[in-house]
Backbone and ligand atoms as CSV (ligand in chain L), in Angstrom:
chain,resi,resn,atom,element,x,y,z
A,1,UNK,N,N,-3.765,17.226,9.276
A,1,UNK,CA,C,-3.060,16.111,9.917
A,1,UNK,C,C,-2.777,15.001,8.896
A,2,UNK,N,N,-1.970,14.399,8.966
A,2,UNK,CA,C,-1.247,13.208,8.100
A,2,UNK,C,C,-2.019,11.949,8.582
A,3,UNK,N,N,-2.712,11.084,7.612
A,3,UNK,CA,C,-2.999,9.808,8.465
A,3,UNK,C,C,-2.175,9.062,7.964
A,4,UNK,N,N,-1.723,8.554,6.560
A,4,UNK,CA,C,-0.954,7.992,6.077
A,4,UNK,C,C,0.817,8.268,5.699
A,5,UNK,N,N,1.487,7.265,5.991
A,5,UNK,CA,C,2.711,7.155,5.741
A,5,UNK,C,C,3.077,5.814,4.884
A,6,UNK,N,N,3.621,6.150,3.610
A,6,UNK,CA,C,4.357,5.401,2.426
A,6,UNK,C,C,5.524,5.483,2.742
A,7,UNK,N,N,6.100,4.217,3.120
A,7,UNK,CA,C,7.227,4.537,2.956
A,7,UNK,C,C,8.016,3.643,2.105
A,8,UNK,N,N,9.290,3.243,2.173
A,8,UNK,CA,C,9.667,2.474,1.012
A,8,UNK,C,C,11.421,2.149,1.246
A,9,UNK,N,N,12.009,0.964,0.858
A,9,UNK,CA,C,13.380,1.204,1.241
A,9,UNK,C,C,14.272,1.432,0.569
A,10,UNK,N,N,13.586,1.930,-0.518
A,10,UNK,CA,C,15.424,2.585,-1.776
A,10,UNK,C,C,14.444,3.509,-2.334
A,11,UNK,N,N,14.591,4.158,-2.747
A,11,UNK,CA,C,14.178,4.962,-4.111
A,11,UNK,C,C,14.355,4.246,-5.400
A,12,UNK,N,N,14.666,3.356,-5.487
A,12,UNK,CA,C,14.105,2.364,-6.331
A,12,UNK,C,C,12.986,1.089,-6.352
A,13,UNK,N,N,12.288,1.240,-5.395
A,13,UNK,CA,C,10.411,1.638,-5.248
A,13,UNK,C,C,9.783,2.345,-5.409
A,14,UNK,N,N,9.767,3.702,-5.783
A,14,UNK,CA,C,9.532,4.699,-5.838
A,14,UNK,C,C,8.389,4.455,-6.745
A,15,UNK,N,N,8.872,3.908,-8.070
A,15,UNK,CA,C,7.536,3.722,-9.369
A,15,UNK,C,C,6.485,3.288,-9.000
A,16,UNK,N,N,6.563,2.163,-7.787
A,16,UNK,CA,C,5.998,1.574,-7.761
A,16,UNK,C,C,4.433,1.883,-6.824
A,17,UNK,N,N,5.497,2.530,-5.479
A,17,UNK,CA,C,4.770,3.103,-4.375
A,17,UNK,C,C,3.940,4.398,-4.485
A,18,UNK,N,N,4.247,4.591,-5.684
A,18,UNK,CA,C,3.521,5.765,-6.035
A,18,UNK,C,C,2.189,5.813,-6.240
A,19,UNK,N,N,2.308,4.279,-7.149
A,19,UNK,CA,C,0.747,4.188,-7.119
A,19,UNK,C,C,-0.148,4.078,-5.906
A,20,UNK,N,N,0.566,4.000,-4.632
A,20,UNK,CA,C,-0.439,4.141,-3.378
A,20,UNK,C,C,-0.812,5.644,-3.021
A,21,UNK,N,N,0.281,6.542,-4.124
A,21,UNK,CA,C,0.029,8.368,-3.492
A,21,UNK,C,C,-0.803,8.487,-4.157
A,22,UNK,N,N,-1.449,8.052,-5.605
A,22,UNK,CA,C,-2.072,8.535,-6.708
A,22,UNK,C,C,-3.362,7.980,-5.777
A,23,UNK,N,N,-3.939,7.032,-5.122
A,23,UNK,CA,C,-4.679,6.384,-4.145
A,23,UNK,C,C,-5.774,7.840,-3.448
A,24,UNK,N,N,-4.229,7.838,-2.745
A,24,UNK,CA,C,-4.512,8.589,-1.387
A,24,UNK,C,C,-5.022,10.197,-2.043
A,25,UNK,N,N,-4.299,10.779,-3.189
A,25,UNK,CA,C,-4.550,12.169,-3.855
A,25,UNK,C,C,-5.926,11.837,-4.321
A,26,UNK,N,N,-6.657,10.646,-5.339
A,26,UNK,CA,C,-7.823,10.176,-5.903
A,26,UNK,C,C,-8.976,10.469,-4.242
A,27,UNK,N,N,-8.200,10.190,-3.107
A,27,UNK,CA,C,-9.201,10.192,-2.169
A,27,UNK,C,C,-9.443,11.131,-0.930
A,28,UNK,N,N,-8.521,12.224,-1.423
A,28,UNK,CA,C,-8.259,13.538,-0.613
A,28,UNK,C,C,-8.043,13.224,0.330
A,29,UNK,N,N,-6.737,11.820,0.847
A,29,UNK,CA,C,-6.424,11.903,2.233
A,29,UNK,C,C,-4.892,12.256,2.056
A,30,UNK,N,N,-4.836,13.051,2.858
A,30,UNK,CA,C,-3.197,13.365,3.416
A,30,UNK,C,C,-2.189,12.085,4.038
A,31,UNK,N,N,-1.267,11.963,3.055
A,31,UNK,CA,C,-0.239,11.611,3.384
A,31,UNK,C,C,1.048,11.797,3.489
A,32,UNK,N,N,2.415,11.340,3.800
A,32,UNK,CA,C,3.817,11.881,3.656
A,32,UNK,C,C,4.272,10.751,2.862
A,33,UNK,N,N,5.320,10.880,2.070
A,33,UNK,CA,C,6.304,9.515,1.577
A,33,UNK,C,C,7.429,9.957,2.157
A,34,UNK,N,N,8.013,8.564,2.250
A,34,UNK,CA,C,9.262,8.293,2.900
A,34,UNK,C,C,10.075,7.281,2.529
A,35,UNK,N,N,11.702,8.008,2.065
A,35,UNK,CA,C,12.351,6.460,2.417
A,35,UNK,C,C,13.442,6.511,3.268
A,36,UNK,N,N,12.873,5.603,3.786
A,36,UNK,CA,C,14.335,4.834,4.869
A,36,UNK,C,C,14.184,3.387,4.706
A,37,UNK,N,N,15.461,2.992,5.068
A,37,UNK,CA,C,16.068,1.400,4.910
A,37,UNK,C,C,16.087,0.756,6.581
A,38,UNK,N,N,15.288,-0.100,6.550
A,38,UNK,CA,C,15.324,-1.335,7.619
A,38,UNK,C,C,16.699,-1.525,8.203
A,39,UNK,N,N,17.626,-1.700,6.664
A,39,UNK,CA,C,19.074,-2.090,7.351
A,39,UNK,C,C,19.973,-1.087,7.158
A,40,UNK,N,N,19.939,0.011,6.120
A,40,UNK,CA,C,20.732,0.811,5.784
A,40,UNK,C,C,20.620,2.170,6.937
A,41,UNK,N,N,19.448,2.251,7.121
A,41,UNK,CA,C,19.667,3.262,8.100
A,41,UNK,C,C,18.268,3.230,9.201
A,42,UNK,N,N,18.868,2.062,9.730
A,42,UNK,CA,C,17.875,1.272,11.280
A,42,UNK,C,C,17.115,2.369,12.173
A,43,UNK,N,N,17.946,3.308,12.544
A,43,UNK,CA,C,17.397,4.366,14.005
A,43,UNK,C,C,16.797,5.584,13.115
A,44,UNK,N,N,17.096,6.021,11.818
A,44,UNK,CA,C,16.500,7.325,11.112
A,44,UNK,C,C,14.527,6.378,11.152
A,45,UNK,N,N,14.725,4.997,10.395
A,45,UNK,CA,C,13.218,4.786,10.624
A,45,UNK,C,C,12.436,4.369,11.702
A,46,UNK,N,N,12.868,4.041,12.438
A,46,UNK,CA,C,12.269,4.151,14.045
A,46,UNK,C,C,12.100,5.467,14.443
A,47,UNK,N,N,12.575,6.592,14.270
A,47,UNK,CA,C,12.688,7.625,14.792
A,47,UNK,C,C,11.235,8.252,13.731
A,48,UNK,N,N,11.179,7.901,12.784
A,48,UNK,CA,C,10.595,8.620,12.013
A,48,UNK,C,C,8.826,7.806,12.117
A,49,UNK,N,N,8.920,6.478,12.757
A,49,UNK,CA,C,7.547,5.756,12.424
A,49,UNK,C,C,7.153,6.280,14.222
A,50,UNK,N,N,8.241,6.583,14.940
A,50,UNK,CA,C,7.362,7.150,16.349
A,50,UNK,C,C,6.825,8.614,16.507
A,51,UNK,N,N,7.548,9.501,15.057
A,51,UNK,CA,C,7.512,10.905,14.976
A,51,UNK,C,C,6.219,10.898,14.501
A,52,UNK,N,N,5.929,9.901,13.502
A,52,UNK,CA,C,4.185,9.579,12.458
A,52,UNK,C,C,3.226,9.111,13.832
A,53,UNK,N,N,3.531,8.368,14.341
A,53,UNK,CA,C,2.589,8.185,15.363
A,53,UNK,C,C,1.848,9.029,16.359
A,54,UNK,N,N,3.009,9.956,17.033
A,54,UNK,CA,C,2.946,11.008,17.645
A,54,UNK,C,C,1.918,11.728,16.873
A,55,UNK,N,N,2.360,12.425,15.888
A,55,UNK,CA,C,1.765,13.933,15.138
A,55,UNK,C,C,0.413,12.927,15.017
A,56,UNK,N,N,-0.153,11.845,15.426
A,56,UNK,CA,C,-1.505,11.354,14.646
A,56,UNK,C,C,-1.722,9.962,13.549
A,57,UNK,N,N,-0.714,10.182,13.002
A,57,UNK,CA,C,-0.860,8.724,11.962
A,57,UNK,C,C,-1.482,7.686,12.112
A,58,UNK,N,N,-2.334,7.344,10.981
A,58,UNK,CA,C,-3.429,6.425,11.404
A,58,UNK,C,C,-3.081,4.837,10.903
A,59,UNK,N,N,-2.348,5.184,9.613
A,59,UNK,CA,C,-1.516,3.661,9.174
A,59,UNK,C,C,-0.868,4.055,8.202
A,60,UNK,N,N,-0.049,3.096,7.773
A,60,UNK,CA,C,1.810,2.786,7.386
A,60,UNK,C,C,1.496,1.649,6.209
A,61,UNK,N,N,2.010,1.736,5.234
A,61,UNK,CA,C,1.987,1.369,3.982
A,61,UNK,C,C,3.668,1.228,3.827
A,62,UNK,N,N,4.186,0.186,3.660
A,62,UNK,CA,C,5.920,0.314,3.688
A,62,UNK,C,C,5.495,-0.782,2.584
A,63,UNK,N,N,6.823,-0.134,1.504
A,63,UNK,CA,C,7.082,-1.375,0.322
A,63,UNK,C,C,8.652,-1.552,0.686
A,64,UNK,N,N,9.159,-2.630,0.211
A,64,UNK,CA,C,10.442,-3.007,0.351
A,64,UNK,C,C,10.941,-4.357,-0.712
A,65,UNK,N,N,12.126,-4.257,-1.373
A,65,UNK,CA,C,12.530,-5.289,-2.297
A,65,UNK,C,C,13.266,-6.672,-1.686
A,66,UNK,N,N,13.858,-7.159,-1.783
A,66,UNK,CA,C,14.399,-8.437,-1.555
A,66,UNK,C,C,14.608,-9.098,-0.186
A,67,UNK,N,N,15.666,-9.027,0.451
A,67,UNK,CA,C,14.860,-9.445,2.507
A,67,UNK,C,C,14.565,-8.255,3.031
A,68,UNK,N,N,13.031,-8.292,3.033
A,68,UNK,CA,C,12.525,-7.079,2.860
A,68,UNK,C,C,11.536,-6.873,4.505
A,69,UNK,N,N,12.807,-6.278,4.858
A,69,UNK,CA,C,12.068,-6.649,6.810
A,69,UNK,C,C,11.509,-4.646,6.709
A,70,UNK,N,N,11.563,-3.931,6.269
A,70,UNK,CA,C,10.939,-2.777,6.252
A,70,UNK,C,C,10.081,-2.698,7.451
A,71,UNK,N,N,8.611,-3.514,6.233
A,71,UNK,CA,C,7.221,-3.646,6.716
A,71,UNK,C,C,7.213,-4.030,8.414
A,72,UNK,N,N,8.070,-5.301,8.557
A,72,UNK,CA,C,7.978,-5.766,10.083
A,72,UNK,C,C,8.590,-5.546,10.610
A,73,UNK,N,N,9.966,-4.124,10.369
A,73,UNK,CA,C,10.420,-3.786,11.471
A,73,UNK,C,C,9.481,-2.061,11.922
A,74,UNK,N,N,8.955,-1.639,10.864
A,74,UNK,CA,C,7.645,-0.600,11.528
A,74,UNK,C,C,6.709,-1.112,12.182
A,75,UNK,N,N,6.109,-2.144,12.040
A,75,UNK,CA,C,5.178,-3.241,12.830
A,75,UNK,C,C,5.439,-3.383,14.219
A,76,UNK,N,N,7.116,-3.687,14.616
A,76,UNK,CA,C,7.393,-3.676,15.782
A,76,UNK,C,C,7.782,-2.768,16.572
A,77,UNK,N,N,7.855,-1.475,15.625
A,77,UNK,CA,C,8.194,-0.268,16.326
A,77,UNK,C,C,6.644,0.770,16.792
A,78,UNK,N,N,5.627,0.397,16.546
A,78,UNK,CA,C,4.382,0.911,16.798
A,78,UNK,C,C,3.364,0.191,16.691
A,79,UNK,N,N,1.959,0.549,17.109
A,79,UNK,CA,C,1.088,-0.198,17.277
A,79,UNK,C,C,0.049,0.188,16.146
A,80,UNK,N,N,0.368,1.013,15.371
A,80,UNK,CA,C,-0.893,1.298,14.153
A,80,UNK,C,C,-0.820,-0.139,12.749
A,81,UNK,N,N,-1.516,-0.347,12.241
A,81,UNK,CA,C,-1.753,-0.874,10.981
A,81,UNK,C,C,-0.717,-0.891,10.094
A,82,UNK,N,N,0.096,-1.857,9.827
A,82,UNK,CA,C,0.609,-1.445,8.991
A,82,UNK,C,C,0.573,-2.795,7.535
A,83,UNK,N,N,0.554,-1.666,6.427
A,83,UNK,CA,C,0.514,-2.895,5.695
A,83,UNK,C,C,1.564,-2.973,4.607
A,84,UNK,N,N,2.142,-4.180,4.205
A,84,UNK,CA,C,3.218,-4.299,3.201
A,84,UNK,C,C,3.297,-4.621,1.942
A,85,UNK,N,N,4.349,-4.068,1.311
A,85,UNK,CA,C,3.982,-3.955,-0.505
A,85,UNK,C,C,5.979,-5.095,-0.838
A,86,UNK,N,N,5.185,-6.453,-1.088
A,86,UNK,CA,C,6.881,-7.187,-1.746
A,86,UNK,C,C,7.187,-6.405,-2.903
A,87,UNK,N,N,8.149,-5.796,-3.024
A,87,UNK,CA,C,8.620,-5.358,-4.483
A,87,UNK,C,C,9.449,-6.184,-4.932
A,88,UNK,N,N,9.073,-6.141,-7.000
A,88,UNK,CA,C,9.700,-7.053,-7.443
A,88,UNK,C,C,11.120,-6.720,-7.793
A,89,UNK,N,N,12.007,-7.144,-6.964
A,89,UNK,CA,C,13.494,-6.868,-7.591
A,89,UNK,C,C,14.779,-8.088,-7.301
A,90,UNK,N,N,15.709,-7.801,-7.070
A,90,UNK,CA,C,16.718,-8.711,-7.547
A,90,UNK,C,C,16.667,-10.185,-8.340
A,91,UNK,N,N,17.205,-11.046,-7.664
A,91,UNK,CA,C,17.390,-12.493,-8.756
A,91,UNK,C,C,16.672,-13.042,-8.412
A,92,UNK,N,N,15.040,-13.014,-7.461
A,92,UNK,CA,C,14.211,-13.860,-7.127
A,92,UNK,C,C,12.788,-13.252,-7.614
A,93,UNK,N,N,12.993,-11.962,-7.666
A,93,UNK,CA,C,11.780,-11.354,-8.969
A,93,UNK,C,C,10.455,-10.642,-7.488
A,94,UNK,N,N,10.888,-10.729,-6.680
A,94,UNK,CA,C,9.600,-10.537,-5.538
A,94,UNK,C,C,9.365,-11.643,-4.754
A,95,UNK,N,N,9.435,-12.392,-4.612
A,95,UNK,CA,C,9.234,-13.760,-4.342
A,95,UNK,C,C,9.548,-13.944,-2.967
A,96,UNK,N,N,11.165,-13.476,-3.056
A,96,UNK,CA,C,11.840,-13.028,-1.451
A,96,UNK,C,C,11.296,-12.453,-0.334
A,97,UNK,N,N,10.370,-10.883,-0.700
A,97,UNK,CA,C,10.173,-10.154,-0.160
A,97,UNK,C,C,8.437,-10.367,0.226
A,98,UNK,N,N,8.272,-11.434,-0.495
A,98,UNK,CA,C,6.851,-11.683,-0.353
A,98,UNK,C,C,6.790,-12.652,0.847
A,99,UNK,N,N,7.661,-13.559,0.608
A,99,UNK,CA,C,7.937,-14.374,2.200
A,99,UNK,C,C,8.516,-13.342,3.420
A,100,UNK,N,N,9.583,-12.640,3.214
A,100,UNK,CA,C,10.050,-11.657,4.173
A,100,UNK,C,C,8.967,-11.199,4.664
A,101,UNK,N,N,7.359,-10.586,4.300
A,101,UNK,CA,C,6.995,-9.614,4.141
A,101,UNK,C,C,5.592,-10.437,5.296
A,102,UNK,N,N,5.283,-11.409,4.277
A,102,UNK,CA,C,3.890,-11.915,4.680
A,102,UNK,C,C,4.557,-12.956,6.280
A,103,UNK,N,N,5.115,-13.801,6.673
A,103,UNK,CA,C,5.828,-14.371,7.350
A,103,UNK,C,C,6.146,-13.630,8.849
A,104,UNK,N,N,5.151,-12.924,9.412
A,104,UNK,CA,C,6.011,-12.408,10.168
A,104,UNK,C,C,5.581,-13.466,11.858
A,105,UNK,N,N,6.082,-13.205,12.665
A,105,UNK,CA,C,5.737,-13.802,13.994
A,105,UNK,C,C,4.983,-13.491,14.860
A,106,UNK,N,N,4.105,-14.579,15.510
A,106,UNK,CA,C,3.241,-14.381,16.221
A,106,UNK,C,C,3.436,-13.130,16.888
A,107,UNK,N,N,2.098,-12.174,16.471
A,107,UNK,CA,C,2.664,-10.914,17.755
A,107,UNK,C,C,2.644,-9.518,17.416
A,108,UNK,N,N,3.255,-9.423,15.860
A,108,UNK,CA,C,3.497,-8.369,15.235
A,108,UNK,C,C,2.757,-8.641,14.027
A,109,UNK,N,N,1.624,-8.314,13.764
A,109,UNK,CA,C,1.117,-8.802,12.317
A,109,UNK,C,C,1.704,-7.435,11.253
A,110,UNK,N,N,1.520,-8.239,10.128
A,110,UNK,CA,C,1.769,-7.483,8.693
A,110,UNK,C,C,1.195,-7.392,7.551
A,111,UNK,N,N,-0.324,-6.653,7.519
A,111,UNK,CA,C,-0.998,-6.907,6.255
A,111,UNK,C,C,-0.366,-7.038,5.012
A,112,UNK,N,N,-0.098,-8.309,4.540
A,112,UNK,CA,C,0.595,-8.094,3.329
A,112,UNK,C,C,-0.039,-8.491,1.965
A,113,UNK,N,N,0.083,-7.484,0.836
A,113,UNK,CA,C,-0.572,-7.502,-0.254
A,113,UNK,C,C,0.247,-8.402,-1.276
A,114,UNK,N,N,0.406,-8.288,-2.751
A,114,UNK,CA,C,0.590,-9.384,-3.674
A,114,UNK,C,C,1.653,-8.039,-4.305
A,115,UNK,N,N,2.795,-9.239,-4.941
A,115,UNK,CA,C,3.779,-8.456,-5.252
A,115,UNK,C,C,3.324,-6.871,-6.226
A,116,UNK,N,N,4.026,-5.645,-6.069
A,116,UNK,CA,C,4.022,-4.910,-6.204
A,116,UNK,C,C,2.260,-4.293,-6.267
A,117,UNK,N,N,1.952,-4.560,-5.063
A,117,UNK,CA,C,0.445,-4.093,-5.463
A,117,UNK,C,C,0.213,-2.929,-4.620
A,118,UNK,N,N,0.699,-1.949,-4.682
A,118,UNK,CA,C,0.520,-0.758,-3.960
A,118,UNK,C,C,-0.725,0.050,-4.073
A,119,UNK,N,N,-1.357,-0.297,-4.929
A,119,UNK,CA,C,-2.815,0.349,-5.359
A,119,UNK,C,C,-3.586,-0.330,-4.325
A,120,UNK,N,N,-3.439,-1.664,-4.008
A,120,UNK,CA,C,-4.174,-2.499,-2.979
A,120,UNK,C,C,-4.015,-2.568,-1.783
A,121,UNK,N,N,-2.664,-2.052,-1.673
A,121,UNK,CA,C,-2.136,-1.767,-0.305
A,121,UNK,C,C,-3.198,-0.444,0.225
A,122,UNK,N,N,-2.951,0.586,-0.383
A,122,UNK,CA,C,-3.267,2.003,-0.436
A,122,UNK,C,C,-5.219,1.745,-0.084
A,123,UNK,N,N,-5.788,0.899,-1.166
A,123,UNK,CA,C,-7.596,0.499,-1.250
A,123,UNK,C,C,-7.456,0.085,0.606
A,124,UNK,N,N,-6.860,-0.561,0.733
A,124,UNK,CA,C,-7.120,-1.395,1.935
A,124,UNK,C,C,-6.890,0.061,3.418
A,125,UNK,N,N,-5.950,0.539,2.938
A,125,UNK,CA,C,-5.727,1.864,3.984
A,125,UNK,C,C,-6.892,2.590,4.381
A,126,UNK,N,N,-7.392,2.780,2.935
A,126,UNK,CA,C,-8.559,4.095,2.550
A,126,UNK,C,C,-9.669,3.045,3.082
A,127,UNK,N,N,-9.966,1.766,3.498
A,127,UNK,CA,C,-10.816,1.204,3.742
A,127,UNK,C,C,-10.956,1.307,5.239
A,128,UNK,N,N,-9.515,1.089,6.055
A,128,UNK,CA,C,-9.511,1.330,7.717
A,128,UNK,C,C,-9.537,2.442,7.783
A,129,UNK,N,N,-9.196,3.176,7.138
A,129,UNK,CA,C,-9.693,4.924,7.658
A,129,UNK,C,C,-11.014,4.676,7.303
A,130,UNK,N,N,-11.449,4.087,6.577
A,130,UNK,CA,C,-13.457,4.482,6.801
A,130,UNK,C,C,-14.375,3.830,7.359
A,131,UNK,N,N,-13.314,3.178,8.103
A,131,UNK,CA,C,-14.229,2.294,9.227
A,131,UNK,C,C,-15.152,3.568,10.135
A,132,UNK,N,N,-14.405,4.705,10.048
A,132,UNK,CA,C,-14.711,5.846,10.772
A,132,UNK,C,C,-14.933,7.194,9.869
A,133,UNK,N,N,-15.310,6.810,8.478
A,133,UNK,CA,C,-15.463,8.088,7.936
A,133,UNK,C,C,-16.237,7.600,7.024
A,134,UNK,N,N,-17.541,8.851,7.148
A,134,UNK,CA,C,-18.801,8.173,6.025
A,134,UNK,C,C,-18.472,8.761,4.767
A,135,UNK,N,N,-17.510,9.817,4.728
A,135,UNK,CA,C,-17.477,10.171,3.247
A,135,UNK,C,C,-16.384,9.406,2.446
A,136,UNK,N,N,-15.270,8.767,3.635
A,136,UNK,CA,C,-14.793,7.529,2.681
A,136,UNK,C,C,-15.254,6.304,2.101
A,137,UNK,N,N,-16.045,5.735,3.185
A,137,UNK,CA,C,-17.045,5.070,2.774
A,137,UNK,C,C,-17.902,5.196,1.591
A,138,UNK,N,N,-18.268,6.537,1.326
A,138,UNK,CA,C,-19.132,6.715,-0.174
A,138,UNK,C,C,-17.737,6.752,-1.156
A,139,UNK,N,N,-17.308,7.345,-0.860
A,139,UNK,CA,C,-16.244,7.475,-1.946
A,139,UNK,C,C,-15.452,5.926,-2.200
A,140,UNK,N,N,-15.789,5.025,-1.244
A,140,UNK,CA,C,-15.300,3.905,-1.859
A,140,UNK,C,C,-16.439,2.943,-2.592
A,141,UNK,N,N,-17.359,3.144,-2.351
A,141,UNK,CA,C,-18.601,2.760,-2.828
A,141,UNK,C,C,-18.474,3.175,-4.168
A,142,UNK,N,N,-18.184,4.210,-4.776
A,142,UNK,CA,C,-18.476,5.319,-5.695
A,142,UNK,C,C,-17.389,4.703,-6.575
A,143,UNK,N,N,-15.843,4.033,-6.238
A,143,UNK,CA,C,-14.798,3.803,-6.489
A,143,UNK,C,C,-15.410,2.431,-7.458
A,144,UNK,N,N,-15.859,1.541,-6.597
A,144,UNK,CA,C,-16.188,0.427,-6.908
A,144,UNK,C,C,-17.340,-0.002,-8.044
A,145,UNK,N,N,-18.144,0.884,-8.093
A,145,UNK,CA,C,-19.558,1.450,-8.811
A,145,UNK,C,C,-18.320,1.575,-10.429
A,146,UNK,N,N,-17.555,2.461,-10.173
A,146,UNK,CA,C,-17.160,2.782,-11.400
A,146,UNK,C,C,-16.123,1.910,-12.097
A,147,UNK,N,N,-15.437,0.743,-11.542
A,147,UNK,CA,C,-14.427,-0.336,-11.817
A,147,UNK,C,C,-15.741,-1.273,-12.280
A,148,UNK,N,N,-17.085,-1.697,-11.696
A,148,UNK,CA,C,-18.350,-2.391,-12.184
A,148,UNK,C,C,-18.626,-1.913,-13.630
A,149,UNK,N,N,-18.719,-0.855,-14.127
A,149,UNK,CA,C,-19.022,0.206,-15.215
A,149,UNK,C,C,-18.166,0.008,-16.217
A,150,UNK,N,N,-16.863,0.145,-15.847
A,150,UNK,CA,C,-15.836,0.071,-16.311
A,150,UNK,C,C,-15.954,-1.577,-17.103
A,151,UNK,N,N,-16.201,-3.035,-16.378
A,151,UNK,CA,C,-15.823,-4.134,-17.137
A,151,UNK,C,C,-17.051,-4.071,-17.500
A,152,UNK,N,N,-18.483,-3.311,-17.502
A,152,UNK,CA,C,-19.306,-3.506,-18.354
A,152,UNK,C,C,-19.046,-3.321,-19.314
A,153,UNK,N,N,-18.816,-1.724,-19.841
A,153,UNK,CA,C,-18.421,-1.163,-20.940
A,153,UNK,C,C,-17.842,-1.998,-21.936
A,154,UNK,N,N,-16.998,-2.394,-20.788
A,154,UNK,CA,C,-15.508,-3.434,-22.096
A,154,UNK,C,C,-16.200,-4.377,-22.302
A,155,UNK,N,N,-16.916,-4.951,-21.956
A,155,UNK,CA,C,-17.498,-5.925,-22.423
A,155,UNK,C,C,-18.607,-6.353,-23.048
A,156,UNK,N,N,-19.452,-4.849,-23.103
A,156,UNK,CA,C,-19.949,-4.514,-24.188
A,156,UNK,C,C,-18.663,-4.011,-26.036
A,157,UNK,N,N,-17.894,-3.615,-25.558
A,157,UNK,CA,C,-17.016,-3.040,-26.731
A,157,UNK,C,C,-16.617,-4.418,-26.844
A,158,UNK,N,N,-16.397,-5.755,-26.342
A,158,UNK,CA,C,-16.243,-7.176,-26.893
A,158,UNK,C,C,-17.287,-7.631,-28.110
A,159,UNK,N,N,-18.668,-7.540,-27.537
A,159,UNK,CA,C,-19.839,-8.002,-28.201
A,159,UNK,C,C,-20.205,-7.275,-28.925
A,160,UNK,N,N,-19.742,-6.009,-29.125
A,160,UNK,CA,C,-20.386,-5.606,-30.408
A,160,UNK,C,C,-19.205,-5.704,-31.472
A,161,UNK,N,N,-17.818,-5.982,-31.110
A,161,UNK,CA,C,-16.809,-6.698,-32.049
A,161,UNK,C,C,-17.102,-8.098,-32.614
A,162,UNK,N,N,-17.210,-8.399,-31.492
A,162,UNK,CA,C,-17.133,-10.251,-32.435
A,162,UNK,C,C,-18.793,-10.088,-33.161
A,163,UNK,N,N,-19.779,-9.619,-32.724
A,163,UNK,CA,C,-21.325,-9.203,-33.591
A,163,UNK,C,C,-20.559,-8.723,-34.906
A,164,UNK,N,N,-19.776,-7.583,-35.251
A,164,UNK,CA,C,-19.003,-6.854,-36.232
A,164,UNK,C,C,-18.424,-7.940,-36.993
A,165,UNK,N,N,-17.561,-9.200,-36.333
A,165,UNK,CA,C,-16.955,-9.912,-37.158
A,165,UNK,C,C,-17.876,-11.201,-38.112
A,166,UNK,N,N,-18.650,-11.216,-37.239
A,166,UNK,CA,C,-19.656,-12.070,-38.022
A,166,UNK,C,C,-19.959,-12.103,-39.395
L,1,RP5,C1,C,15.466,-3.096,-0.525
L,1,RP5,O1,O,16.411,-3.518,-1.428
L,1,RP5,C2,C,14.760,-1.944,-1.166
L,1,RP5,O2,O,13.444,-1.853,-0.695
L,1,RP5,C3,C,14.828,-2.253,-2.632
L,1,RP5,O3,O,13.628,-2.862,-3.104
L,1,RP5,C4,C,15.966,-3.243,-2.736
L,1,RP5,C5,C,17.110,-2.745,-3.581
L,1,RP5,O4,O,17.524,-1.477,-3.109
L,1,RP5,P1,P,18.542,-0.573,-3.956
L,1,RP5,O5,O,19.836,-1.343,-4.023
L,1,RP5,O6,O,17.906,-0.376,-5.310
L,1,RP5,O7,O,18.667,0.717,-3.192
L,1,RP5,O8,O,16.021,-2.730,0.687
């Protein structure tokens, strides 16, 4: 079964949103990607966020670039989680889509993350799916253990440089 759906509104998100599949593959959960456009093609993504719901879908990860109603028009088309990724594009750099995105109206909420942060979008997914799953739960434990490790290291490879430069 699919819990997650990426979706995205051009294929020029694609680079970006990916980093939420590399997420979901790092955490052996099944997902689909998708793109459809909010405005370019309105009834293909409604049709497609009630088809995810149906078969099971547990939450919705939508990135979108400039008035970037994606995120809050899946929000209003179902009742699962959904959370949003501003992508940085046209003459306002993300900025647009970060107000589009985070801004939405009483009623319909929209978890929204920090421009192009699809890795965080994706952490936060893998986190409501383990509200109900103990092996996500370790595996995010396990995630976190090793990002701790990780700025040790480096920061041991600091101190024994500047010790070196002495
Ligand atoms: C948005 O407009 C898309 O999400 C994308 O970020 C932006 C530009 O789309 P393209 O013109 O590259 O297809 O709807």
């Amino acid at each position: 079964m699919v819990s997650v759906g990426i979706v995205m509104g051009s294929d020029s998100d694609l680079t970006i949103m990916e980093d939420a599949a590399k997420i979901m593959d790092q955490f052996s959960i099944s997902y689909e990607m998708k793109i459809s456009s909010a405005h370019r093609t309105l009834k293909r993504t409604v049709d497609w966020v009630e088809g995810f719901v149906q078969q099971g879908g547990k939450v919705i990860i939508a990135g979108a670039g400039m008035a970037a109603h994606l995120p809050g028009v899946i929000a209003g088309a179902c009742v699962v989680p959904v959370i949003g990724v501003p992508i940085k594009s046209g003459a306002l750099d993300g900025i647009d889509a970060l107000y589009a995105i985070v801004q939405m109206p009483p009623g319909i909420p929209v978890a929204t993350v920090g421009i192009n942060s699809a890795r965080n979008a994706a952490l936060l997914a893998v986190e409501m799916l383990a509200m109900a799953d103990a092996r996500l739960q370790e595996e995010l434990l396990k995630y976190r253990q090793k990002m701790a490790a990780d700025v040790e290291a480096k920061d041991n490879a600091l101190q024994d440089k500047l010790k070196a430069a002495k």
